[in-house]
Structure formats: C-alpha cells, structure tokens
C-alpha positions as CSV (number, residue, x, y, z in Angstrom):
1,X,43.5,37.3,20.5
2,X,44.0,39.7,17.8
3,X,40.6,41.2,16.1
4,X,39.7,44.2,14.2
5,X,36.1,44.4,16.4
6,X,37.4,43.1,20.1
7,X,33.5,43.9,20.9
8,X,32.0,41.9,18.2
9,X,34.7,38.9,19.4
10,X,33.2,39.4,22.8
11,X,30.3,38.8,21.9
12,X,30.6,36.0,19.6
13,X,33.1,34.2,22.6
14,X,29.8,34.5,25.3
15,X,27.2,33.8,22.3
16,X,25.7,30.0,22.6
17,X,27.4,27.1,20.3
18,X,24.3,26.9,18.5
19,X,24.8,30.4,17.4
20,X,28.5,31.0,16.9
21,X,28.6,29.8,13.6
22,X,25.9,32.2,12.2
23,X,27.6,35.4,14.0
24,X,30.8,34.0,12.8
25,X,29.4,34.2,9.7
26,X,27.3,37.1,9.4
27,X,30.4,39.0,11.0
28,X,33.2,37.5,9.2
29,X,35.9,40.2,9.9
30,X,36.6,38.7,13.6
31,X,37.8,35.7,11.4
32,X,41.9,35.8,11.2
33,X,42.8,36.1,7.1
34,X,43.9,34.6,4.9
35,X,43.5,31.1,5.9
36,X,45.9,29.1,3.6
37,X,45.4,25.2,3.1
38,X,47.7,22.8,1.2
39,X,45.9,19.7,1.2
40,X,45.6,18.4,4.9
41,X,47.3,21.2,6.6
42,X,46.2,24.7,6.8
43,X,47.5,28.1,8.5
44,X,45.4,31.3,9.5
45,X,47.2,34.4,8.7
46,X,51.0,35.5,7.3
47,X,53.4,32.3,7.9
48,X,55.6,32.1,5.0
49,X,57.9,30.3,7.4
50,X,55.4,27.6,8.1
51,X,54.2,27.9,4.3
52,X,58.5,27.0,3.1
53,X,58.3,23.7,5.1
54,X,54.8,22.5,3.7
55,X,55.9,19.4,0.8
C-alpha cells in the first residue's frame, strides 16, 4: 500500500477497530486523495480512465 507515513499506516493497520477510525482521522494523510464520488460510485486517487466511463 502506498502512504506518505508507512509507520503511521503501521500503526493504524495493528491499532484496535474501535480506534481506527479516530487515528484515521486525527492522522488523515495515510488516507489515499482525492477520493472522487459520482453518485453511487466512488474512486480513491488519479483514475481519469475510470472517471471517462462513469454516466
């Protein structure tokens, strides 16, 4: 998995569920951007292939 902080991913991969969401948030670079939705469907990162198909 790509990530700017492979430490703080680490981390956050061995942290309990109850407290991923919190790290996740409180560390939101290890989060893949941009995250791109068009109504139901939704891509994390550069896809302008995938993005060309979407009606």
């Amino acid at each position: 998995m790509k990530c700017r902080d492979k430490d703080l991913l680490a981390l956050i991969k061995y942290t309990t569920d109850e407290d991923k969401d919190e790290k996740i948030l409180e560390n939101q670079k290890v989060l893949k951007t941009p995250v791109v939705r068009n109504g139901k469907q939704a891509t994390a990162g550069y896809q302008p292939d995938i993005w060309k198909k979407w009606r």
